[in-house]
C-alpha positions as CSV (number, residue, x, y, z in Angstrom):
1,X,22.8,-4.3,101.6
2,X,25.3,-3.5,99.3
3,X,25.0,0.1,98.1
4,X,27.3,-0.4,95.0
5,X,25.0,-3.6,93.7
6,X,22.1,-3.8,92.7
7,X,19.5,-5.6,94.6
8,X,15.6,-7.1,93.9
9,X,12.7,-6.2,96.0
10,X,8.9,-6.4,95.7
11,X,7.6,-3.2,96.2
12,X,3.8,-3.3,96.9
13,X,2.2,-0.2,97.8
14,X,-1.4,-1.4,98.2
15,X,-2.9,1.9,96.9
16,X,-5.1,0.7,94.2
17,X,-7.8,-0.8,96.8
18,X,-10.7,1.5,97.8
19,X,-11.0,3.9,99.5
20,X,-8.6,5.8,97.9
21,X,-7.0,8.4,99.7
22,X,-5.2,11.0,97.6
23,X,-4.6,14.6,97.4
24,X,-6.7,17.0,95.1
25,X,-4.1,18.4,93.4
26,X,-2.8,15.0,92.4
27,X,-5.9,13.7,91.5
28,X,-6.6,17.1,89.2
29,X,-3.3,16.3,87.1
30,X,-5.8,13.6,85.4
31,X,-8.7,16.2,85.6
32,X,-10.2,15.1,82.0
33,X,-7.9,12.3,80.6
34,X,-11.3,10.1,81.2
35,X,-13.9,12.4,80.4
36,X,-14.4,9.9,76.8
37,X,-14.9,7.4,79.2
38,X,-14.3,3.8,80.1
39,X,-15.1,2.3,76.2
40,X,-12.8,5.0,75.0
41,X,-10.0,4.0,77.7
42,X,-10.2,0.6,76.9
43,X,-9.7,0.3,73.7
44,X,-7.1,3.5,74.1
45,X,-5.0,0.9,76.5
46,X,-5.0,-1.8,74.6
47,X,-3.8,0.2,71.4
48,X,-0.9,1.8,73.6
49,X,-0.3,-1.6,74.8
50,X,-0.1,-2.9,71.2
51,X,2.4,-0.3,70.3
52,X,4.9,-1.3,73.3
53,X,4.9,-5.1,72.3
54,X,3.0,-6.2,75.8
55,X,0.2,-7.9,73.8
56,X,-0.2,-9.5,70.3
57,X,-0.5,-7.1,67.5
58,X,-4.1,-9.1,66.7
59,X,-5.1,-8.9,70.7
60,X,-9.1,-8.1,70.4
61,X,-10.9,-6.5,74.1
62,X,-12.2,-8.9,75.9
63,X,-16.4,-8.0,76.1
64,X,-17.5,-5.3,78.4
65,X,-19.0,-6.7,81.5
66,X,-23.2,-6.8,81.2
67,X,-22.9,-5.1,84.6
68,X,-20.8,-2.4,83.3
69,X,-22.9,0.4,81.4
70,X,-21.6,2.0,78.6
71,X,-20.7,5.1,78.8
72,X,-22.7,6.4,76.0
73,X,-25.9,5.6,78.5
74,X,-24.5,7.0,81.6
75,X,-26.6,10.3,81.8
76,X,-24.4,13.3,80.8
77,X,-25.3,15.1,84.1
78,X,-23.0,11.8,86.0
79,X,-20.1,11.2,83.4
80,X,-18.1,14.1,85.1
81,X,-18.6,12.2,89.0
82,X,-17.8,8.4,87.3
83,X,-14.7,10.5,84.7
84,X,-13.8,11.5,88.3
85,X,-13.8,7.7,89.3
86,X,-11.0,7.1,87.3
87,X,-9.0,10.1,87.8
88,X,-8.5,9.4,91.1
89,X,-7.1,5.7,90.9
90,X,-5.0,6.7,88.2
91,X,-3.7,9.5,90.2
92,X,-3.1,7.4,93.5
93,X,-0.3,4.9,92.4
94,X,1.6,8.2,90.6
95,X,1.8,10.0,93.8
96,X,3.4,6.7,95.1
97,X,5.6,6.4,93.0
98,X,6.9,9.7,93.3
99,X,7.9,9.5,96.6
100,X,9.2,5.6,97.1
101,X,10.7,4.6,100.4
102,X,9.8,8.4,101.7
103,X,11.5,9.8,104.7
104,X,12.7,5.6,105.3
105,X,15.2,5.9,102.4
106,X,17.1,8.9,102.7
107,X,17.2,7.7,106.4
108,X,19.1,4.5,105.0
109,X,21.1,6.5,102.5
110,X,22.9,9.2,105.2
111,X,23.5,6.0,107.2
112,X,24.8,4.6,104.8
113,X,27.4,7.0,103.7
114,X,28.1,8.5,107.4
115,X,29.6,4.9,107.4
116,X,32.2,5.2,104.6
């Protein structure tokens, strides 16, 4: 590699298969973002994703799945555990990407300039 040029690589992290593993307190930074719930969400993505030009101004959602309740009959008592099913996910892939390359990296980079 070339330090001084830019350079192309596909970084797949393979963190948003279960099970997820993730520290609480990153998980907690999302503590209530999803407590409106999945229907909310949706449509809340889709809008966001409207207003940054990555869909069609006239995109529709596509239907719920029939084997996806909505969350207006999800019994009060269980939205905070299935809120807490999204928190997590959402949390994992942030925590990755805080941290790319890890210890690997900086490894590479004091090589790299020991070598100057």
């Amino acid at each position: 590699m070339q330090p001084d040029k830019p350079f192309f690589m596909y970084w797949a992290t393979g963190c948003l298969h279960g099970p997820h593993h993730i520290m609480k307190e990153w998980a907690d930074k999302y503590r209530g973002k999803f407590d409106d719930g999945w229907d909310v969400y949706r449509q809340r993505a889709l809008e966001g994703a409207k207003a940054k030009g990555w869909v069609p101004a006239g995109a529709v959602l596509t239907p719920r799945p029939e084997t996806l309740a909505a969350w207006d009959s999800i019994p009060d008592d269980q939205k905070p555990f299935q809120a807490r099913l999204m928190e997590v996910p959402r949390a994992t892939p942030s925590m990755r990407m805080s941290r790319p390359g890890g210890s690997s990296m900086r490894s590479s980079s004091s090589a790299t300039a020991r070598t100057r």
